[in-house]
C-alpha positions as CSV (number, residue, x, y, z in Angstrom):
1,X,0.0,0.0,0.0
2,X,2.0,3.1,-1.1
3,X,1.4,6.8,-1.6
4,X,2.0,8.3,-5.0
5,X,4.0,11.3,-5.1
6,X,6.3,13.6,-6.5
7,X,8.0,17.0,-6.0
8,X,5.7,19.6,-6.8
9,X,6.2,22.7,-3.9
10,X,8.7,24.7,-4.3
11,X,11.4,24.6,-1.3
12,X,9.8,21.4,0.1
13,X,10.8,17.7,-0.1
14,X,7.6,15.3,0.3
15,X,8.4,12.1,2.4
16,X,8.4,9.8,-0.4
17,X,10.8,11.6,-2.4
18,X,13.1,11.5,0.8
19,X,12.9,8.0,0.6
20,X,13.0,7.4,-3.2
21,X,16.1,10.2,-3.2
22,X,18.2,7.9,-0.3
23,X,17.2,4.9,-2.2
24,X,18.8,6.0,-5.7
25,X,21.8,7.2,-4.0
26,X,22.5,4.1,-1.8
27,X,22.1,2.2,-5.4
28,X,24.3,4.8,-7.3
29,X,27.1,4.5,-4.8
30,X,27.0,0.2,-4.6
31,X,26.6,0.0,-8.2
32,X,29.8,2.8,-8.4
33,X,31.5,0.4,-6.1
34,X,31.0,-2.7,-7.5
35,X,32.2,-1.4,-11.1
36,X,35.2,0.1,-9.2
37,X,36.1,-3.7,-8.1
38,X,35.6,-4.9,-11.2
39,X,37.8,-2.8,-12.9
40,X,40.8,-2.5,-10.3
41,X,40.2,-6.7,-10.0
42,X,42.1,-7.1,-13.8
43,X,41.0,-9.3,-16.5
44,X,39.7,-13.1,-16.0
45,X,41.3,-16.4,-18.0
46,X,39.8,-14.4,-21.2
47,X,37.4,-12.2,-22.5
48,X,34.2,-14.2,-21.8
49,X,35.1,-15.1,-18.3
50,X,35.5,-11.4,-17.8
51,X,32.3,-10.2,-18.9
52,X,30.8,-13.4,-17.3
53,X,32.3,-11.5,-14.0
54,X,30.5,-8.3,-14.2
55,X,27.2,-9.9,-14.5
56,X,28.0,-12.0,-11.4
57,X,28.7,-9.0,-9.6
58,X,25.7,-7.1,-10.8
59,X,24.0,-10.4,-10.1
60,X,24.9,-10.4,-6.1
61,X,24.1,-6.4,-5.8
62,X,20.8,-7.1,-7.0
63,X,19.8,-10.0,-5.0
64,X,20.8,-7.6,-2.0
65,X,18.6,-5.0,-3.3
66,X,16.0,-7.7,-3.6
67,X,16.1,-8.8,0.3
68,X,15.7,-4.9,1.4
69,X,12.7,-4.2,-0.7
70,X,11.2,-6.9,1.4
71,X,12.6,-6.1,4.8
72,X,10.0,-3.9,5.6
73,X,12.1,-1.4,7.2
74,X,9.8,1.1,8.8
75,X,11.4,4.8,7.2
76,X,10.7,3.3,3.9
77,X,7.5,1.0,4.0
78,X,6.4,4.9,5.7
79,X,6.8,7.1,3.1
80,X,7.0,4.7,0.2
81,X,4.5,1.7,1.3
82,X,4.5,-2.0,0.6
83,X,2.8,-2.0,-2.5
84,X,4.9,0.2,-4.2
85,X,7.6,-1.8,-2.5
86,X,6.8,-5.4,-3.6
87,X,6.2,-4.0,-7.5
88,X,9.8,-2.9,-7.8
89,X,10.6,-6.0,-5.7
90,X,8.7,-8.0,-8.7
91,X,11.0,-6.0,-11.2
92,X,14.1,-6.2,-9.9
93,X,13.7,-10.2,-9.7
94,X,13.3,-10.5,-13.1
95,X,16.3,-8.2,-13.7
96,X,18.2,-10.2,-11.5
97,X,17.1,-13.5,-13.3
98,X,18.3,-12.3,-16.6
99,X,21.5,-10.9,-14.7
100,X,21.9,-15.0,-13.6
101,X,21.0,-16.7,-17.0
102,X,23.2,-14.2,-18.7
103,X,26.1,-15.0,-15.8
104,X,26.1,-18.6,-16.2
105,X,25.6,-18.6,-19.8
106,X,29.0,-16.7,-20.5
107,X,30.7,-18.8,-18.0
108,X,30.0,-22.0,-19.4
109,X,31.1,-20.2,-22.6
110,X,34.0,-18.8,-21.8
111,X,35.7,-22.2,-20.0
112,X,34.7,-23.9,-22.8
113,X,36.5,-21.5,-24.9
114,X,39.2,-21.8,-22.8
115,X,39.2,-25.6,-22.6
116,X,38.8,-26.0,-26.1
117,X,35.9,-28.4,-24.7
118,X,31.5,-28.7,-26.0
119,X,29.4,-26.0,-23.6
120,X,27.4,-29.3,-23.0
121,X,30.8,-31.2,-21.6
122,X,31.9,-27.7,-20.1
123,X,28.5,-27.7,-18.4
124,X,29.0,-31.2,-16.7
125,X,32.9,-30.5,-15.6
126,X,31.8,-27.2,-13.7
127,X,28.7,-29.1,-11.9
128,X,31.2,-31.1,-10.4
129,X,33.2,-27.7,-9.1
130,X,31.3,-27.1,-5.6
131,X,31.3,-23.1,-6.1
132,X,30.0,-23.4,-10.0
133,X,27.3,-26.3,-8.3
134,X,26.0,-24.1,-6.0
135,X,25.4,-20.9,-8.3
136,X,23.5,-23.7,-10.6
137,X,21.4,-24.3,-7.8
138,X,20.6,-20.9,-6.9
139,X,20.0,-19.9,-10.7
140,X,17.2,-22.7,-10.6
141,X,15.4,-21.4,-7.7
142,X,15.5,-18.4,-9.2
143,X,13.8,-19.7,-12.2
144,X,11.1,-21.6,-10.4
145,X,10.2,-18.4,-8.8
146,X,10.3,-16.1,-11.9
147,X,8.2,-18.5,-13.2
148,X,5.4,-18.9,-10.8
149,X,5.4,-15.3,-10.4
150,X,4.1,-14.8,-13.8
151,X,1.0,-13.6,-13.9
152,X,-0.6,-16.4,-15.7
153,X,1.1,-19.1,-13.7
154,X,0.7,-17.2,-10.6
155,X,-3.3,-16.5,-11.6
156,X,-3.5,-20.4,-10.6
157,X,-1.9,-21.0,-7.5
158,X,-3.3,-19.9,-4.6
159,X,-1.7,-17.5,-2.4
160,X,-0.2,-19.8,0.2
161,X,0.7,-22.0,-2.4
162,X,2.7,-19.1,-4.0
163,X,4.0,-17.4,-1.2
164,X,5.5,-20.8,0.2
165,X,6.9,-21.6,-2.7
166,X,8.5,-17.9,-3.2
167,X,10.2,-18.7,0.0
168,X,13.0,-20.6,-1.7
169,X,14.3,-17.5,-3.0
170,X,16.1,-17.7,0.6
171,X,17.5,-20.9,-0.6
172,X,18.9,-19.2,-3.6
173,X,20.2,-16.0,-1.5
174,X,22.2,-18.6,0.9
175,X,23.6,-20.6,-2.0
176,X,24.6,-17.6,-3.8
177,X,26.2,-16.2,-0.6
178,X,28.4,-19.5,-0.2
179,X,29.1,-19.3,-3.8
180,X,30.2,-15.8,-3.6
181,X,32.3,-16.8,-0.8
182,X,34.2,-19.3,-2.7
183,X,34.9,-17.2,-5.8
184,X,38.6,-15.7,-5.1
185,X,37.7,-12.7,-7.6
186,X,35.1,-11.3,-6.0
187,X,35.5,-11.8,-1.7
188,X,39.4,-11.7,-2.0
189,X,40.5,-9.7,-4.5
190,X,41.1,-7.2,-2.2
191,X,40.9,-6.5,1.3
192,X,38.5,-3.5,0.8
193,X,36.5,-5.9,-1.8
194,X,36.2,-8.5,1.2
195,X,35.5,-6.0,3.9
196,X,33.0,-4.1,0.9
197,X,31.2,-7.4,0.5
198,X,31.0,-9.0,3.9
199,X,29.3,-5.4,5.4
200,X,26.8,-5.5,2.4
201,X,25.8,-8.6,2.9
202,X,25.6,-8.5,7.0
203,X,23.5,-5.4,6.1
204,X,21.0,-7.3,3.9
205,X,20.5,-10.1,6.6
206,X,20.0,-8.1,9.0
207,X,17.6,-5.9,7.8
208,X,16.1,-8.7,6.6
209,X,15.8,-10.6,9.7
210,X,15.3,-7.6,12.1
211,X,12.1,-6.4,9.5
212,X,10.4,-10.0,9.2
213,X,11.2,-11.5,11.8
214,X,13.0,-9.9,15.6
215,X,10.5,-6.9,15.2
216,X,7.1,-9.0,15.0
217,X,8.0,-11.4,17.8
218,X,9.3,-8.6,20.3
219,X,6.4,-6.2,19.4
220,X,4.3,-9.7,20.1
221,X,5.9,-10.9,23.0
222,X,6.0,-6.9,24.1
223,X,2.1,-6.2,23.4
224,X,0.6,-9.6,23.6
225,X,-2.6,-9.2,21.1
226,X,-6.0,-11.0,22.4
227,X,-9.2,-10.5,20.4
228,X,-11.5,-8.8,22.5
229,X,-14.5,-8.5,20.8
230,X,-16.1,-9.8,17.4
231,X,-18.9,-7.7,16.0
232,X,-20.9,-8.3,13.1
233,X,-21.6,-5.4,10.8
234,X,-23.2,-6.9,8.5
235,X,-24.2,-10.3,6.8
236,X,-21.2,-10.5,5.3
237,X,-18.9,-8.3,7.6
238,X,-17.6,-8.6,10.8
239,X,-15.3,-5.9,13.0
240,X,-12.5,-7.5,15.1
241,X,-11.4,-5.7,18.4
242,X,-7.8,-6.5,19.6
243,X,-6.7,-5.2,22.4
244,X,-3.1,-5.6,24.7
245,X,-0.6,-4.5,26.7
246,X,1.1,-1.4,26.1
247,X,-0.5,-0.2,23.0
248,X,0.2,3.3,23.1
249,X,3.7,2.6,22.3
250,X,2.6,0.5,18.8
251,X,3.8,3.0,16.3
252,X,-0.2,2.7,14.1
253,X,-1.6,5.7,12.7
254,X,-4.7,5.7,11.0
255,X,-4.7,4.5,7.6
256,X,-2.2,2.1,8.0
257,X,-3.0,-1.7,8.1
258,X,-1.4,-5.0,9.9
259,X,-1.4,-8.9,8.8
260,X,-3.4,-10.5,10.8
261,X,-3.2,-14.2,12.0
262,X,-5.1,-16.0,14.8
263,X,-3.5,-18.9,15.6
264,X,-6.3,-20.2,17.7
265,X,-8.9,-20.2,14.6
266,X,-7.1,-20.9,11.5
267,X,-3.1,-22.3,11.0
268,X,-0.1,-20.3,11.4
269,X,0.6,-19.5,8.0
270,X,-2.6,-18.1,7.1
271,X,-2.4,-14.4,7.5
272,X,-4.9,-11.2,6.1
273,X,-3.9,-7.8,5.5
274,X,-6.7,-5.6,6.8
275,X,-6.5,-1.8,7.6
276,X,-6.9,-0.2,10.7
277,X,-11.0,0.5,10.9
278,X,-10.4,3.4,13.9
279,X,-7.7,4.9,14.8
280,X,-5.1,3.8,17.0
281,X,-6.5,4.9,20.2
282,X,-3.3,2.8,22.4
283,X,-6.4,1.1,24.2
284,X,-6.9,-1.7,21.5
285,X,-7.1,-1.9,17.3
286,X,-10.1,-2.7,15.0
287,X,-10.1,-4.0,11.8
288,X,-13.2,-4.9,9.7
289,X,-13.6,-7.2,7.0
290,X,-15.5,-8.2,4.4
291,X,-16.6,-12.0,3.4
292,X,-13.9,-12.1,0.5
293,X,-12.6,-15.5,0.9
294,X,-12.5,-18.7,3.6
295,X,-10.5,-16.7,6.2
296,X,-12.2,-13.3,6.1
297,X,-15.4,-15.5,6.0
298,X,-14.6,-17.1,9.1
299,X,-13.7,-14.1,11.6
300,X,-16.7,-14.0,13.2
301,X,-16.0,-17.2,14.6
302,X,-12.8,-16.2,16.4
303,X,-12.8,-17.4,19.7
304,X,-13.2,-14.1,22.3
305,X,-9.8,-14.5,24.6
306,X,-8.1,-16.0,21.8
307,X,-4.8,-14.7,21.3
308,X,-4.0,-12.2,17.9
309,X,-0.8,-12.3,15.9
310,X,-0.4,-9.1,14.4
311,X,2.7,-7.9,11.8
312,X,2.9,-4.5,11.2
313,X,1.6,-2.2,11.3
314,X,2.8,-0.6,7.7
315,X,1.6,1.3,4.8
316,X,2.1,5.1,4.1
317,X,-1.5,5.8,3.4
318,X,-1.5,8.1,5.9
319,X,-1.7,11.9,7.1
320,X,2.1,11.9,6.8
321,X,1.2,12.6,3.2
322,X,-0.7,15.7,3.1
323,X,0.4,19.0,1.2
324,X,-3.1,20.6,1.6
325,X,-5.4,21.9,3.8
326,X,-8.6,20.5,2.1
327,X,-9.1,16.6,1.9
328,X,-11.1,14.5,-0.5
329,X,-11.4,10.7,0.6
330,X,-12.4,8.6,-1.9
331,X,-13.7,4.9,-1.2
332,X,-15.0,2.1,-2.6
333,X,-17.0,-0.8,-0.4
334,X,-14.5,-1.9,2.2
335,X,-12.2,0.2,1.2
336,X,-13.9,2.8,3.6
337,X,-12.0,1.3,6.6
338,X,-8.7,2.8,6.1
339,X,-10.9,6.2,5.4
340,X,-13.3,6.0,8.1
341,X,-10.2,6.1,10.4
342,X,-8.5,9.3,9.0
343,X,-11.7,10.6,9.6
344,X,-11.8,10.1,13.3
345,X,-7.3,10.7,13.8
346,X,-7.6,14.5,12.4
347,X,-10.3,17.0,13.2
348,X,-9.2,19.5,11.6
349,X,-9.3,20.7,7.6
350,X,-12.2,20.9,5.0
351,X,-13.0,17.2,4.1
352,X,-15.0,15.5,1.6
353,X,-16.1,12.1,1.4
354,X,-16.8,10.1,-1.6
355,X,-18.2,6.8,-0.8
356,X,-19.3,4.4,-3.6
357,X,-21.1,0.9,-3.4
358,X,-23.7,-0.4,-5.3
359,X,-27.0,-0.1,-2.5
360,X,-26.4,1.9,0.7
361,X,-27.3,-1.8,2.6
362,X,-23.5,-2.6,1.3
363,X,-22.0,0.7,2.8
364,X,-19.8,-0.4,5.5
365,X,-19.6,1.4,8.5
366,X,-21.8,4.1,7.0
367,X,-23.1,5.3,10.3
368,X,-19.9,5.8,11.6
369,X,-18.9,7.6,8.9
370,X,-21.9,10.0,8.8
371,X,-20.7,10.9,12.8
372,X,-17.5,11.1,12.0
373,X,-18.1,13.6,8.6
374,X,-20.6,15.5,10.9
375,X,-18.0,16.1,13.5
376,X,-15.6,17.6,11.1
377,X,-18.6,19.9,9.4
378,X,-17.3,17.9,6.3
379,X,-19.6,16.6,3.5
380,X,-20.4,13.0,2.0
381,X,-21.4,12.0,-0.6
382,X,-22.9,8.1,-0.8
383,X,-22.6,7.1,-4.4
384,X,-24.8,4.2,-5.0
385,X,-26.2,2.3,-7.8
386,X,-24.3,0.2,-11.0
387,X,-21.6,1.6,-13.0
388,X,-22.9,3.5,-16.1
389,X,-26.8,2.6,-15.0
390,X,-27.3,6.4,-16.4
391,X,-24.8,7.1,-18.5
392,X,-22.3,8.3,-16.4
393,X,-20.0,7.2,-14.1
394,X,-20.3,8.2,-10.5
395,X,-16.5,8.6,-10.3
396,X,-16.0,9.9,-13.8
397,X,-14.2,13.1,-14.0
398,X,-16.8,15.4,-14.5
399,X,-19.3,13.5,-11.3
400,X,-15.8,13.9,-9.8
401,X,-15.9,17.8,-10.8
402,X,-19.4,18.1,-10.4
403,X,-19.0,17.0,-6.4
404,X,-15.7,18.5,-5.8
405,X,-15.3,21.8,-7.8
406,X,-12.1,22.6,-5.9
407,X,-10.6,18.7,-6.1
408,X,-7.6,20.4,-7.9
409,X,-6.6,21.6,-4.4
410,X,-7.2,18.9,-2.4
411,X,-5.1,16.0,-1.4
412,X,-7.0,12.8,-2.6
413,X,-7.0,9.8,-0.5
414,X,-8.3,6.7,-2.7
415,X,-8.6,3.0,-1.7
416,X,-11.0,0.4,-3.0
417,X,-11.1,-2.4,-5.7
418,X,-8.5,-2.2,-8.4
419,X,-10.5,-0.9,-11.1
420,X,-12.6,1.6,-9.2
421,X,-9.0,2.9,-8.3
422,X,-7.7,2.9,-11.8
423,X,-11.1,4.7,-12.8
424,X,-10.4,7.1,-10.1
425,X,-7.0,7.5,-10.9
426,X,-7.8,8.6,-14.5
427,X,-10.3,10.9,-13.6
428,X,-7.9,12.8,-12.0
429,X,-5.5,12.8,-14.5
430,X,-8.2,14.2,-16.8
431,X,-8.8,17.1,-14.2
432,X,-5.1,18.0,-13.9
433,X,-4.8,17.1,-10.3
434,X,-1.1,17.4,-9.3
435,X,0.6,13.4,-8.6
436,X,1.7,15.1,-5.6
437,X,-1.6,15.4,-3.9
438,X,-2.5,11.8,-5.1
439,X,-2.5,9.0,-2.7
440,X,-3.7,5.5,-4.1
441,X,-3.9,2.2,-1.8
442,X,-3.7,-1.3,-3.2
443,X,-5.1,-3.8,-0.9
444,X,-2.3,-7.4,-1.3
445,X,0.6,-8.9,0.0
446,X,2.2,-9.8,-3.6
């Protein structure tokens, strides 16, 4: 879940472009590096092995970049958000796979040049080389997962399915690691190349493992999550209330969600992202979801008492954001709950809400929201009925003009389903609605 931003007020740096600024120049100065050890390292047995070296060094700078896109570290998931996050995650890994292919293709080349041998012989001498064997290995993983990360493969598999199969990719970083350990040309070709690479990749792992894994367990073992209350909303919608010890020092704001697991109800490994419903209050959290699938179907039996395992929380759809004093919210069926608890965090600034579902029975939350709107001596606007059932679409841009004459100098806040949010999107591109003052959740972990 990301905001989308850019530079647009003169004298001021946004927080995503502080983040997307220190992420180019961390990857300018490694990628400087890395060419600088290539270069003072000399040439290889020949020409082939040479250039086979450079993609193996790009190779291992871009699987680090790949584990701290998915570390989750908190300054960046902030002002940047997951979503935004995992896509240039899903880029990258397909850069890096090409990186591989083109890495092991020019070394099998290149000693078969030099051996005067077949590639296919070359091929089964160096799987018989421990270091070649293991950056085999970790080239395959890497293929397995490019390829069930296709969309059309990964269409098919069910999330679980995926996500534990994606896993191996730590295989892959391990093997690579051991393989870059036993390559003399890249560890110990110098002493500032050994002490360049070692402090790169303690870096990685550690943000890594601090991220997914020592941060949930402390804040955990710390706040000790227990569901306090299941309300249902709705036929098909039910509120959670999780409450714990400590909870003013969770660092949630409103807008922001958490995975969700409860061990008690469903296995481990099954886990949600849902947004916060109300703000953090540092008495308990609330998230509300709709019957989308077999878990979100099945909170409203979660056992009262039971305990909560809760990641997060992350996303920068949040306040942090704003460059204006006016606000328009946009949502779209549950997509109001990340909305509904802006609404009650700030009381300040002229807001408008747009909420669209197709019958007000399906408005989620609605009454809440009315309050909440009220308070503020904002406005709403409950957009009902099917997509084009007169012509025009309720979040087109001129409805969007029509509502909101002033949207130009607003922020805009939209989350919902995919293409409501592309609609919305488009709309105000058409109205000339500066990218700065756009900020777009996706709902997903991958």
């Amino acid at each position: 879940m990301a905001a989308v931003n850019n530079t647009g007020r003169t004298g001021t740096v946004l927080p995503v472009d502080a983040a997307r600024w220190a992420m180019r120049a961390f990857a300018i100065v490694n990628v400087v590096i890395v060419e600088t050890l290539f270069l003072s390292a000399g040439s290889g047995k020949n020409e082939v092995l040479t250039i086979a070296r450079f993609f193996g060094l790009h190779a291992a700078l871009l699987m680090l970049f790949q584990l701290l896109l998915v570390a989750r570290l908190p300054w960046l998931d902030r002002r940047i958000g997951m979503d935004r996050l995992t896509v240039w995650h899903r880029w990258v890994g397909f850069l890096l796979l090409w990186t591989l292919l083109t890495h092991a293709t020019l070394v099998v080349l290149g000693y078969a040049k030099l051996d005067g041998a077949s590639t296919g012989k070359t091929f089964l001498a160096l799987s018989g080389v421990p270091a070649s064997l293991l950056g085999m290995l970790a080239t395959a993983v890497i293929v397995v997962i490019a390829v069930i990360s296709t969309r059309p493969v990964r269409r098919r598999l069910r999330y679980e399915v995926w996500h534990g199969l994606h896993l191996l990719l730590y295989v892959a970083v391990g093997l690579s690691f051991v393989h870059q350990l036993q390559e003399t040309t890249t560890f110990t070709s110098s002493a500032f190349a050994t002490a360049y690479w070692w402090v790169l990749w303690l870096f990685a792992f550690g943000a890594l493992l601090t991220g997914r894994v020592a941060v949930p367990l402390w804040r955990n073992i710390h706040h000790r999550f227990r569901v306090a209350a299941v309300v249902p909303e709705s036929d098909n919608v039910v509120s959670v209330y999780v409450t714990g010890r400590h909870l003013d020092k969770l660092p949630a704001r409103a807008g922001q969600f958490c995975i969700w697991r409860f061990p008690g109800h469903n296995g481990w490994w099954v886990a949600n992202p849902f947004s916060l419903s109300a703000a953090p209050n540092g008495q308990g959290l609330r998230l509300t979801a709709k019957a989308a699938g077999s878990t979100s179907a099945g909170l409203r039996n979660v056992p009262v008492g039971s305990r909560a395992f809760v990641e997060g929380p992350y996303g920068a759809f949040t306040s942090l954001h704003r460059t204006r004093a006016g606000t328009l919210l946009i949502a779209g069926g549950v997509g109001i709950t990340p909305v509904r608890a802006m609404l009650e965090e700030e009381a300040t600034g002229d807001v408008v809400v747009l909420y669209r579902v197709r019958s007000e029975a399906d408005a989620v939350l609605l009454n809440e929201v009315r309050h909440l709107v009220g308070l503020r001596g904002g406005r709403l606007h409950l957009l009902t009925g099917r997509t084009g059932e007169d012509g025009v679409s309720p979040l087109g841009s001129g409805n969007l003009h029509r509502l909101v004459p002033d949207i130009a100098e607003r922020d805009v806040y939209v989350c919902g389903p995919p293409v409501m949010t592309r609609a919305v999107l488009a709309g105000l591109r058409d109205l000339q609605v500066p990218e700065w003052q756009v900020h777009a959740e996706k709902f997903g972990l991958a």
